[in-house]
N, C-alpha and C positions, 0 to 999 in steps of 0.2 A: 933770508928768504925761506918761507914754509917751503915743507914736502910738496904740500900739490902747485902751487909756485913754481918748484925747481921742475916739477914733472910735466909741466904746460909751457913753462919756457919759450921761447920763440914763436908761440900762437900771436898771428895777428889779426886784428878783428875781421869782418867781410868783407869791406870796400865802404863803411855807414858813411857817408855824406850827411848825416845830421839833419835828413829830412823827413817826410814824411813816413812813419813806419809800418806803414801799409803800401807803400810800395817796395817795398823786399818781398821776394822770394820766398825763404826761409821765414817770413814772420805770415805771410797769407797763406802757406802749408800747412804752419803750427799753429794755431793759435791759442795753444796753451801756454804759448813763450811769456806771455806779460802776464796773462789772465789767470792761470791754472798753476802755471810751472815756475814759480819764483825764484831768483836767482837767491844761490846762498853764496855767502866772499867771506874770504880768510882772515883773521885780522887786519893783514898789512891793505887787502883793498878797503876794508870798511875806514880803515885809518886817512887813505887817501880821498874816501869820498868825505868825512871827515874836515880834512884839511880844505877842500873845495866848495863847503859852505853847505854839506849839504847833511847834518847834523840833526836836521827838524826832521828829516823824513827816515828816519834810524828809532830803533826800537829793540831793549832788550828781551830776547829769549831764551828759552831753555831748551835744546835738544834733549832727548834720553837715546844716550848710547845702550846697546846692551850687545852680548857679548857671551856665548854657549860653549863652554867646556866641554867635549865631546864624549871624551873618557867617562866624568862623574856625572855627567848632563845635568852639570849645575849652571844653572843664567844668572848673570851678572846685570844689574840693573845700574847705570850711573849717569849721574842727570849733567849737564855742558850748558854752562852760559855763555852766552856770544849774542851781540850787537851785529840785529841785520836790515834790511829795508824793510819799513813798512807797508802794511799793504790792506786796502781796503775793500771798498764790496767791487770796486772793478778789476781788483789785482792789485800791482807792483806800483806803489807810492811814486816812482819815477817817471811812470808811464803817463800823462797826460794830453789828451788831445789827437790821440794818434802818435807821441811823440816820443821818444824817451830821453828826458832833459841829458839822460850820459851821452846820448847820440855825436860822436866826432869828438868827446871833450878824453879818449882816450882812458874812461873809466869806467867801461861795464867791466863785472866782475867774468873772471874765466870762462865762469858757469854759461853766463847769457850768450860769450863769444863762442864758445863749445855747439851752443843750442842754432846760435844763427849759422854754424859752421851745419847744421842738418844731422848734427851728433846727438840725436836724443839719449841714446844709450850711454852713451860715454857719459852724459850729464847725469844722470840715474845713477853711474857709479862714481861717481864723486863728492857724491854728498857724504857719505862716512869718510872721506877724506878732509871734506870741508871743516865737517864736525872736530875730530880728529885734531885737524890745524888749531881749533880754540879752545885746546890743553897741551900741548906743546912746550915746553920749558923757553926753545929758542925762540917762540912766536909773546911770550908774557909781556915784555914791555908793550907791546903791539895790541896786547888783548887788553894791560891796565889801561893802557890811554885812551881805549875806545868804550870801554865800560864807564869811564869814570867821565870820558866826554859825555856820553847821554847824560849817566846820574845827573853833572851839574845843569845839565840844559834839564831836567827834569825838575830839578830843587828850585830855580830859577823860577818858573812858570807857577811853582807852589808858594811862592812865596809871597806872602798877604802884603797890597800894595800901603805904603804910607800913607 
């Protein structure tokens, strides 16, 4: 299990009933939850969404970590691949209809369970955490198999039909 993983631990989601997600609370206060504010997930959740068929709506990118040495006030520039939701002109590829297909399937990533929890802040600081997770020694298996899931659903799609 990643750092932020271990550090979220026993978070459980808000009560989602897997319905319409405009009637929460937490999503008609924010509504940069789906829209604006995109969830980002650690290898091991992207792995699980992953496993749950949901493959198509995944998309790799590049974080830039960076990083100031305070002393020599040298900045360290270094760029983080990782496989996350895609997301289109109305936001989070997941989100359609009002709905978020993860809705009760117990696979929103931390991030969105943090956000619905009314923790905007907490969510702001866990993205260099998130980041962080997808270079991790302990997280590699977790990070090959979700890289390399897109790659082949990419190649697959490029590949000139018979």
């Amino acid at each position: 299990m990643g750092k932020l993983e271990d550090l979220l631990a026993g978070l459980r989601g808000s009560g989602c009933r897997g319905k319409d997600c405009s009637e929460c609370d937490c999503h008609a206060s924010a509504p940069k939850l789906c829209g604006e504010m995109m969830c980002m997930a650690t290898p091991h959740e992207i792995a699980r969404l992953i496993h749950a068929g949901y493959a198509h709506l995944l998309r790799i990118l590049s974080a830039m970590k960076v990083s100031v040495d305070i002393g020599t006030r040298h900045i360290a520039r270094k760029r983080v691949w990782m496989v996350q939701i895609a997301a289109d002109e109305n936001g989070c590829a997941l989100h359609r209809d009002g709905t978020c297909l993860l809705c009760g399937a117990g696979l929103t990533p931390k991030m969105g369970t943090l956000h619905l929890q009314g923790d905007e802040d907490g969510v702001k600081k866990r993205y260099p955490e998130v980041i962080e997770a997808w270079e991790l020694e302990e997280n590699m298996a977790a990070i090959a198999f979700c890289l390399l899931s897109v790659l082949n659903r990419d190649d697959e799609k490029n590949k000139p039909a018979n």
